[in-house]
C-alpha positions in Angstrom: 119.8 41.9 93.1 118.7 40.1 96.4 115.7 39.5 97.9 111.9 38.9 97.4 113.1 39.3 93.8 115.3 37.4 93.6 118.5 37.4 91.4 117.7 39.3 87.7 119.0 35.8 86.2 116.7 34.1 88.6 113.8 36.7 87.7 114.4 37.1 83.6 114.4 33.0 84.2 110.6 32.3 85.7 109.4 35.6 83.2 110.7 33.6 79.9 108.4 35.8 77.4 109.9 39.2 79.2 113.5 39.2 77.6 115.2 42.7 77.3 116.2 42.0 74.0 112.3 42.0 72.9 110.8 44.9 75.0 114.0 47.4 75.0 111.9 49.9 76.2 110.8 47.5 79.5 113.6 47.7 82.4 115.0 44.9 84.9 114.0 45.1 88.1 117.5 46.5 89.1 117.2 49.2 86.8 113.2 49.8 88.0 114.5 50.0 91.7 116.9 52.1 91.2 114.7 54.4 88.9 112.5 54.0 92.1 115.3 55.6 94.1 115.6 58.5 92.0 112.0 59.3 92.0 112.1 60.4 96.4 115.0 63.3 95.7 113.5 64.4 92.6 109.8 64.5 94.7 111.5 66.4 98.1 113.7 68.8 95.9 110.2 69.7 94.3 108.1 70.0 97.7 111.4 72.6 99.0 111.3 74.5 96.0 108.2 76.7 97.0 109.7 80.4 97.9 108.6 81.1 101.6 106.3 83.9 101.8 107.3 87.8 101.4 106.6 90.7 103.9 103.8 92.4 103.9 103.2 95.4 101.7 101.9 98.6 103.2 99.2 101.2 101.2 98.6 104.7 101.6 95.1 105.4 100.9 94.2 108.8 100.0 90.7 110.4 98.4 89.2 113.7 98.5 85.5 113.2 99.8 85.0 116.5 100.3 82.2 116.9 97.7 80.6 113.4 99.3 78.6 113.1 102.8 81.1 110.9 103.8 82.0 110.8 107.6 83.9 107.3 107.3 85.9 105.2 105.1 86.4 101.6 105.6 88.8 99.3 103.4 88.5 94.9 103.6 91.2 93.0 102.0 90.6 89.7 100.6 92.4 87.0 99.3 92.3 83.1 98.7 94.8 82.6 101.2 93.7 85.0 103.8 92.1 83.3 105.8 89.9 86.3 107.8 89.4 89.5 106.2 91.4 92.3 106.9 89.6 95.7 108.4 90.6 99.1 108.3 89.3 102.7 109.1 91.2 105.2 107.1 90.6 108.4 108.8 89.1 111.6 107.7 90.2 115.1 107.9 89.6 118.3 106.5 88.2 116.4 103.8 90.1 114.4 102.9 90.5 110.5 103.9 94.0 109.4 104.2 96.0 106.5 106.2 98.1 103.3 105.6 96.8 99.7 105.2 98.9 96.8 105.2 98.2 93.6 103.6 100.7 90.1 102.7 102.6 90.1 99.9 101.1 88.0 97.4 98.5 87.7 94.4 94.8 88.6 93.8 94.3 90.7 96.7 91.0 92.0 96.4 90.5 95.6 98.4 87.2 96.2 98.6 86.2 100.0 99.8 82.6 101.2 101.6 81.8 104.8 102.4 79.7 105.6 105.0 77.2 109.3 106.3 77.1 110.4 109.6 74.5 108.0 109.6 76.3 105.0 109.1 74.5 104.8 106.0 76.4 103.0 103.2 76.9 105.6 100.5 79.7 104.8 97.9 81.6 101.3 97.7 84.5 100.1 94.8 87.1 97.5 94.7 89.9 96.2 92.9 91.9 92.9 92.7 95.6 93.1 92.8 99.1 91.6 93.3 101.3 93.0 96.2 105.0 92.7 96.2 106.9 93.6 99.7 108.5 97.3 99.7 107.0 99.9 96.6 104.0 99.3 95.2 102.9 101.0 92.2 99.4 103.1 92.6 96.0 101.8 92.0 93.0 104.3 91.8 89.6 102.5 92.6 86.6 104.4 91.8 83.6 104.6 94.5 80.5 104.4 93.0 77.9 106.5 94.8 74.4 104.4 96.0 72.8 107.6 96.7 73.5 110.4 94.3 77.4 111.8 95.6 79.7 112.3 93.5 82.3 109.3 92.8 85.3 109.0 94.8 88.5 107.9 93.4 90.8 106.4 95.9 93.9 105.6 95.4 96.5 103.3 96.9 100.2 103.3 96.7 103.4 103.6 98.3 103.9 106.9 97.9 102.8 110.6 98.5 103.9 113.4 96.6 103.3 117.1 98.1 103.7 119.4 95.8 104.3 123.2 97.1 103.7 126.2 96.8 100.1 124.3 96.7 98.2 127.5 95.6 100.7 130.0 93.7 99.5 133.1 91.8 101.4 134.0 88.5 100.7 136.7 85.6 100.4 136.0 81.9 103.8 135.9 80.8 105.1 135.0 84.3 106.8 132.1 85.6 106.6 130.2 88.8 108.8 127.4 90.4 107.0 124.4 91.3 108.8 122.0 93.8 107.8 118.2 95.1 108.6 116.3 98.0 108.0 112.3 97.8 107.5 110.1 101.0 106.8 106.5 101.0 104.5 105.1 103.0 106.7 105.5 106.9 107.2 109.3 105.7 110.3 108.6 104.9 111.8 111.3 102.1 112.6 109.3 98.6 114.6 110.0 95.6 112.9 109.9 92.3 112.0 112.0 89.2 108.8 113.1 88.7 106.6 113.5 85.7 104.9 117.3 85.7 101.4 118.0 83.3 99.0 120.7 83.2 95.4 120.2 83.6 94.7 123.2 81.3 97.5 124.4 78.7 95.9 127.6 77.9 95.7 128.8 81.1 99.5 127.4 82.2 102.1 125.3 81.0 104.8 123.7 83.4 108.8 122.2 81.8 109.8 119.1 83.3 111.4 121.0 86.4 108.6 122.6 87.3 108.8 125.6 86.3 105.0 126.8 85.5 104.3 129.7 82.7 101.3 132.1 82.9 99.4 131.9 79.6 96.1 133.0 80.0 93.6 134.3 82.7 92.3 131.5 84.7 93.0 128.6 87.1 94.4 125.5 87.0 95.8 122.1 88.2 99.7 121.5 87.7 100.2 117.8 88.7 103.6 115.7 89.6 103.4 112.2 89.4 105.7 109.8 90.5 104.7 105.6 90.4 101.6 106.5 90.0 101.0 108.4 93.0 100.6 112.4 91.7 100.4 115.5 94.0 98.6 118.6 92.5 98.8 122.8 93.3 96.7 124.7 91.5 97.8 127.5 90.1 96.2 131.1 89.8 97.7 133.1 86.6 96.7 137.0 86.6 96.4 139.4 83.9 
C-alpha cells in the first residue's frame, strides 16, 4: 500500500513495538483501509432499508347520540410524525353521527373525539391511541365521557359497516325469523365475510350462526352481527 502511509513494510518498520505477531487482534493498515471500505455499503444499504410510507387508512365513525344534546361531533388525529392535526366533522342525522375520516398509515395515532350542544358547548370528549395499516382496519370503540351529565357515547371506528335487516322484526314464542347482513367497507363497497351472530337477551330470543332468530319468551331484544369488530344490531320483537 502507497501513499501517505507508506508501504506496510515501510510502516510495520518506523512502528517496531506494533508487530502482528504480538497484537493478532490489531490490523495493518491495508487490512484497516479496506475494513474502511466496507464500512460506506454496509452504512448506505442501512440508510435504504427504511420501507417508504404506506397509504393512508380511512375510518368510518359511527355513534348513537341520540340520548346526548349533541348537535356536533368533531374528531383530531395526532401523531409524532403529523406534523398539523388533522380535523374532521362527522355529521349528524337522525341521531346518529356517522362519516369517514382518513388518517396515514402508521403507529400511535392518537384520535381524540369532542362533542358539542347546539351551543357549542363542549359536552363529551374520549380518545384512543392506535396503529393504522393501509386497507382494513379492525374496529376501535372509544368511550365519550360526558362533562355535563349525558350519557356516554361509544364511538367506534373501523373499516366496516354491517346493516343488519329486517332491523325491527316481530316473532312469536316458538317462532323463527331469518336474520340477514350486508357488510360495506368504508367506499360502500359490498364485502365478503362471515359474521359472528349473539343475542343481547337469551330468554327472550336466541339466534344460530345463520341468523336464524327463535322466539323464546315475551319481550324485546337486540340480535347483533359482528364482523372485525364492527357489529350491526335489529332488535327483535317476540309475541305471545
Amino acid at each position: 500500500m502507497h501513499g501517505l502511509m507508506g508501504t506496510e513494510s515501510e510502516w510495520l518498520a518506523s512502528h517496531p513495538m506494533i508487530r502482528p505477531e504480538r497484537f493478532p487482534m490489531i490490523r495493518t493498515p491495508l487490512n484497516l483501509r479496506h475494513f474502511a471500505l466496507a464500512v460506506v455499503p454496509l452504512l448506505v444499504a442501512c440508510a435504504g432499508s427504511v420501507d417508504p410510507a404506506q397509504g393512508p387508512g380511512t375510518l368510518i365513525v359511527r355513534a348513537d347520540v341520540s340520548a346526548a344534546a349533541v348537535a356536533t361531533l368533531v374528531a383530531e388525529v395526532t401523531a409524532p410524525d403529523i406534523a398539523s392535526a388533522l380535523v374532521f366533522n362527522i355529521p349528524i342525522v337522525a341521531g346518529v353521527a356517522s362519516g369517514t375520516i382518513t388518517i396515514p398509515a402508521g403507529s400511535n395515532r392518537t384520535v381524540t373525539l369532542r362533542a358539542y350542544d347546539a351551543g357549542a358547548i363542549l359536552t363529551h370528549t374520549g380518545s384512543a391511541t392506535f396503529n393504522i395499516q393501509s386497507g382494513a382496519n379492525a374496529t376501535v370503540a372509544i368511550t365519550l365521557t360526558p362533562l355535563t351529565g349525558d350519557q356516554a357515547i361509544v364511538v367506534t371506528l373501523g373499516s366496516f359497516t354491517i346493516t343488519v335487516t329486517p332491523p325491527s322484526p316481530s316473532v312469536g314464542i316458538g317462532g323463527t325469523v331469518q336474520l340477514a347482513v350486508a357488510i360495506t367497507d368504508w367506499n360502500g363497497t359490498p364485502a365478503n365475510g362471515t359474521v359472528s351472530w349473539a343475542t343481547q337477551n337469551p330468554g327472550i330470543a336466541t339466534v344460530d350462526g345463520t341468523g336464524l332468530v327463535t322466539g323464546a319468551g315475551v319481550g324485546s331484544t337486540k340480535i347483533a352481527a359482528t364482523f372485525h369488530g364492527a357489529t350491526g344490531t335489529a332488535t327483535v320483537a317476540v309475541t305471545p
